[in-house]
N, C-alpha and C positions, 0 to 999 in steps of 0.2 A: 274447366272453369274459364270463363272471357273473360277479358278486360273489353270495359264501356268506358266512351264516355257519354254521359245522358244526354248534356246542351253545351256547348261552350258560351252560350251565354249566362250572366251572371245573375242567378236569383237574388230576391231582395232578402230574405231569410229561408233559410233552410232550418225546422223543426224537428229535433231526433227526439223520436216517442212519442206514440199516439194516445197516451192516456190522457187521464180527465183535467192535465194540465199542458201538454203537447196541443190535445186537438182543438182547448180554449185560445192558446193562442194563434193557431193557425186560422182559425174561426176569425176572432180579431181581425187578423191583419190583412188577410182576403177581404173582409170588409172593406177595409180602408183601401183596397186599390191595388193592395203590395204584393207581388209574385212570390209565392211562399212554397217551399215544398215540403208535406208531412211526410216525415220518413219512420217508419213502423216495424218492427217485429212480427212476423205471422204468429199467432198460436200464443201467444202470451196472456196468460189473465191470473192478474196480482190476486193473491189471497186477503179476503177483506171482506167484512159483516156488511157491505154493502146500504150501510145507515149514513143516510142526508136528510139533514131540515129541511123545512119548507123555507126558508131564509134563498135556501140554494134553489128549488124548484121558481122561485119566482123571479131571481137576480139576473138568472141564466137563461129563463125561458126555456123549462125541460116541460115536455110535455108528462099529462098525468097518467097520460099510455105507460112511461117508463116506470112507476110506479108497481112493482110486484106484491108491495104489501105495504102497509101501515101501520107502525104496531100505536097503540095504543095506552101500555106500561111496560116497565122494565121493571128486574127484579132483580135485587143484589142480593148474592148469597153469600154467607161470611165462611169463615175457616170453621166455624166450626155449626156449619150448617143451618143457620138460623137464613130465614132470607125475610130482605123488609121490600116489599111490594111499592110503586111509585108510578101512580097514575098521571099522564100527561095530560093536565087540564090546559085547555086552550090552544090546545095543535096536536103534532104527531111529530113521530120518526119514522120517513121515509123508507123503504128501501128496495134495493135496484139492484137487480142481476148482471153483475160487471162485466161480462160476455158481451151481453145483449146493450148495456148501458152505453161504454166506452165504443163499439160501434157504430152506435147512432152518433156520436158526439165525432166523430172520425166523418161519418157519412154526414155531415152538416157542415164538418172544415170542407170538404169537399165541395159542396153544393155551392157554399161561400167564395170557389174561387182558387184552393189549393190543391196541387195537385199531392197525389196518395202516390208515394211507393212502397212495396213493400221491402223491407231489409236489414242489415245488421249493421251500424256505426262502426267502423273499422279506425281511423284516427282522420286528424287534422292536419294538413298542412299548409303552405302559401305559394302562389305562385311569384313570377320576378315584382308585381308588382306590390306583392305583399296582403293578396286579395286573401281570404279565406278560402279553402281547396278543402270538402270533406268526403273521402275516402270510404264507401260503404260498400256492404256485399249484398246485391239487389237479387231476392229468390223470386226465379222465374214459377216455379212449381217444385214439388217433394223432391223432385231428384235434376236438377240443374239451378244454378246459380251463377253469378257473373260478378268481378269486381268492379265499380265502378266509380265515378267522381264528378259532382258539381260543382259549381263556385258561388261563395255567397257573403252578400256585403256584411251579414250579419247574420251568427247561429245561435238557436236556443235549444240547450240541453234539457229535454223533462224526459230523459232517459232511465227513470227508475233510482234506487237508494244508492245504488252500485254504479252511479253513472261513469260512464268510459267518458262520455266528454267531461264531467268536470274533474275526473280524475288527472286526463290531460292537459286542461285550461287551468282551472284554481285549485292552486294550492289549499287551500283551505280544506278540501277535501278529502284529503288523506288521512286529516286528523277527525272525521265524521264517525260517532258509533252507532250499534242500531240493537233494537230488539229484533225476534226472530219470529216470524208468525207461520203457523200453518192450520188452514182447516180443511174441513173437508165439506161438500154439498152432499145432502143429501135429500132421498125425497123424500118431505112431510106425509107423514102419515095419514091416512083416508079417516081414519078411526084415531082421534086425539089420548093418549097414553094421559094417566093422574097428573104426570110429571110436569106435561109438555104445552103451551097455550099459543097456539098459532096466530093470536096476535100481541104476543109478550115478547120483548127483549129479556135476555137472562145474563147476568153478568157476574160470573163467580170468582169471587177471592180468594180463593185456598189454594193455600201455598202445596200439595199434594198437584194440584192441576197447573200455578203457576210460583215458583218462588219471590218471583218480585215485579210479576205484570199482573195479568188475569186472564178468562179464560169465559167464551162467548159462547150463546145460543140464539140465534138471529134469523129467524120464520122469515121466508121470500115465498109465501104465497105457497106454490107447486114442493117449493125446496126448501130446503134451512140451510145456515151456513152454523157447522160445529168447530170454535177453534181454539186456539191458545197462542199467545205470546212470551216471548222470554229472552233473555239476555245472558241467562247460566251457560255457559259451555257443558254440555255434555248432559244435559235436562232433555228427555225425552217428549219432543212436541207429541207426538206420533202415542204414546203410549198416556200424554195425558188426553187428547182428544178424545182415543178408546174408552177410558174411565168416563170422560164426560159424556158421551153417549150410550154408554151403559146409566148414566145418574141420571140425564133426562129421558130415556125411556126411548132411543131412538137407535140400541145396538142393532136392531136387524132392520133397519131403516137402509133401502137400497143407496149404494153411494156413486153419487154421481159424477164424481172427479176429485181430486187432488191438490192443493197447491199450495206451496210455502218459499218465504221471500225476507228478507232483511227490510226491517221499517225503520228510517233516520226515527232518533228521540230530540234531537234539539236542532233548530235551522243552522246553517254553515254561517261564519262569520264573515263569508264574503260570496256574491253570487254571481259577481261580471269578471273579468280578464283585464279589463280598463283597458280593451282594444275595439272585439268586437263579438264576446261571445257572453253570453247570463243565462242562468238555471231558472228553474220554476218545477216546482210540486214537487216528489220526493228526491229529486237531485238535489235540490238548495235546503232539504229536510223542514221542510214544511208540512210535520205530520203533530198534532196536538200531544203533546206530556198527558200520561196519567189517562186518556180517552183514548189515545192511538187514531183518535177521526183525523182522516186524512183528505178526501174527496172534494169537501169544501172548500177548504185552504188549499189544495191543488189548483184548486179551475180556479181562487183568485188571486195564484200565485202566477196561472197563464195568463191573466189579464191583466196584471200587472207590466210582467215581462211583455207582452205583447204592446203595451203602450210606452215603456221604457225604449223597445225597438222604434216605436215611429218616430221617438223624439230623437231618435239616434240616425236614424234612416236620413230623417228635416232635415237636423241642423248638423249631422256630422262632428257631434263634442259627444266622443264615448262616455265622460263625465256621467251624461244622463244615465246610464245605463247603472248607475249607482241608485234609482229610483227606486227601482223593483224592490230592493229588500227595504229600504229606508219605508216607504209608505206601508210595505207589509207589516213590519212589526209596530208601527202607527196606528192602524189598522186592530193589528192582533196579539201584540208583543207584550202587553200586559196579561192578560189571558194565559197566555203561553208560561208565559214564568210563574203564576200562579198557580195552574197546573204543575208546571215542574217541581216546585217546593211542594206541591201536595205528593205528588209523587212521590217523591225522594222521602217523605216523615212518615206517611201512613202505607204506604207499602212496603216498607223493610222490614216486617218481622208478622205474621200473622195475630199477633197480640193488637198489633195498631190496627190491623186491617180488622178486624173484629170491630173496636171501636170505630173505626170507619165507617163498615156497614151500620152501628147500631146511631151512629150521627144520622143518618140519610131517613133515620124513621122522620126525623124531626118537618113538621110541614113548610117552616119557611126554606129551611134547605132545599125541598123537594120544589117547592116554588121557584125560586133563585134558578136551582139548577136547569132546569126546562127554559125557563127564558134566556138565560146564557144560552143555551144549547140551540135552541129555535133561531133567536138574533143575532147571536154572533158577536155577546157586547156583554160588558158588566154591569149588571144592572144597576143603576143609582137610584131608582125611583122611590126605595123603601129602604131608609136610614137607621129606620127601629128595627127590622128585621134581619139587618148587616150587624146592629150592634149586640141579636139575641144572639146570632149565629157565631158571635167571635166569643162573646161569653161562654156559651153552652160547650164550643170547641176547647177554651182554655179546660173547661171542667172535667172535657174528657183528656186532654194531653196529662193533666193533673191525675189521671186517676179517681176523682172523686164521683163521679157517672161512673155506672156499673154497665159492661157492656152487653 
């Protein structure tokens, strides 16, 4: 193994982790002029139903190449098997092959201006003058690697749930929790099984596949993604997937890969150092309660952080770098906690999650929910419809709806 060093001159940010929150901000700031270096993982690809609005497809300007499929409805199936169907009028649910997605999004920071290394974040340090020095292990190919070191006026962690840099930067981080996701791809079927609707989302709540998450079937065209989330210790991802592919008709469905990862459930209550370093997308836990959608709120948690940086880069008051979270949950922060308390009351016990599912027949829910989903916002447009929904909810928390 070498010791490098890459430049002794000083990048203007150095970006650790190239996902859909990394490569948005390196995108950014290559724009703006700013020598940026995206530093990446080889071989990584986060376990993820690979679902984004069209909110996202047009904010970001992703092309509709990236597009592997669209579904068209989702369907909740409760604990005890009933499922209520929920057609998406007035749009879709996207979805993208995270391989192939987070690539392109890598190959655009690039194109923009920043330069790609490949590597692994090893830690932070300073030099005399107190500059930022980040320490990483840059793989040349499968069998050589080299340690090496930049310097940078200014880092951004979007290094995954588990982040090494904000484990070393903010405190805040150590007290982060996460659910545990894993699914698997596999290839959709030529011949569609009773079970299986290759342009349906399936979203099942039984506590058998998940005790206090849920548990996904999510059609990409060629592939499906089969998964499950969880927070139990010792709850078998692995063995509820199995079951769930035996239930939609997809056990001998060839599988295409593997992968499972810790997903933050609530954002970190702080995202910068107040010197010269701030998180974005699952380091700062910028991953939805209760949906686990993460994708969206990542790339505009990079574009945040990425604008956080130029006002920091300008005027030199790390102050600003306190942006990034404050406009996010500005932004999103209501949503979130909403989600969260739906979480926490109708996911704990398969009784509620019944009543859950049997709420979602209801059509202004089914309305509501798609436009939150699509927009990215609460909807206020329809007052009567907020106040059937809070009604008909009491009547099920009460017991008095039969589920």
């Amino acid at each position: 193994m070498r010791v490098d060093t890459i430049d002794t001159a000083v990048f203007d940010v150095v970006v650790v982790g190239g996902g859909p929150a990394g490569a948005t901000a390196a995108t950014a700031l290559a724009q703006r002029g700013r020598r940026v270096l995206l530093l990446d993982r080889a071989g990584r690809i986060k376990p993820c139903g690979g679902a984004i609005p069209p909110k996202l497809v047009e904010e970001f300007a992703i092309p509709a190449s990236l597009l592997v499929s669209c579904a068209t409805s989702a369907r909740m199936v409760s604990p005890q098997a009933r499922s209520v169907d929920m057609p998406i009028t007035g749009g879709y649910v996207g979805m993208v092959d995270r391989e192939i997605f987070d690539e392109w999004l890598r190959e655009r920071a690039a194109a923009s201006g920043a330069t790609r290394m490949t590597g692994s974040f090893d830690s932070l340090s300073r030099d005399a003058s107190g500059t930022a020095v980040v320490h990483f292990r840059r793989t040349e190919d499968a069998n050589e690697a080299s340690r090496c070191s930049v310097k940078a006026r200014l880092v951004i962690g979007a290094d995954g749930a588990r982040s090494r840099v904000a484990r070393q930067c903010i405190p805040a981080a150590s007290r982060a929790s996460f659910v545990f996701a894993y699914h698997e791809i596999v290839r959709s079927p030529l011949a569609e099984p009773e079970r299986f609707d290759g342009m349906r989302c399936e979203i099942h709540y039984r506590g058998q596949l998940s005790p206090d998450f849920y548990a996904w079937v999510f059609p990409h065209g060629e592939t499906t993604s089969v998964g499950v989330g969880s927070a139990v210790r010792g709850f078998s991802l692995r063995r509820a997937v199995e079951q769930l592919r035996r239930d939609a008709g997809l056990d001998a469905a060839q599988t295409m890969r593997c992968e499972g990862a810790p997903i933050p459930v609530r954002p970190l209550s702080r995202w910068d150092n107040g010197r010269d370093v701030v998180l974005a997308g699952d380091a700062a836990g910028v991953v939805a309660p209760a949906s686990g959608e993460g994708i969206y709120y990542a790339m505009t948690g990079g574009r945040l952080a990425a604008e956080a940086a130029e006002a920091y880069l300008t005027s030199g008051d790390a102050r600003v770098l306190r942006s990034a979270r404050q406009r996010f949950l500005r932004l999103h922060g209501r949503v979130f906690f909403v989600l969260r308390i739906m979480q926490r009351f109708w996911y704990s016990s398969d009784r509620r999650r019944e009543r859950f599912v049997s709420l979602c027949r209801d059509p202004d829910v089914q309305h509501l929910t798609w436009e939150a989903y699509m927009y990215k916002r609460l909807v206020r447009s329809r007052p009567l419809a907020h106040a059937r929904i809070f009604f008909k909810d009491l009547l099920h928390l009460c017991g008095v709806v039969p589920p």
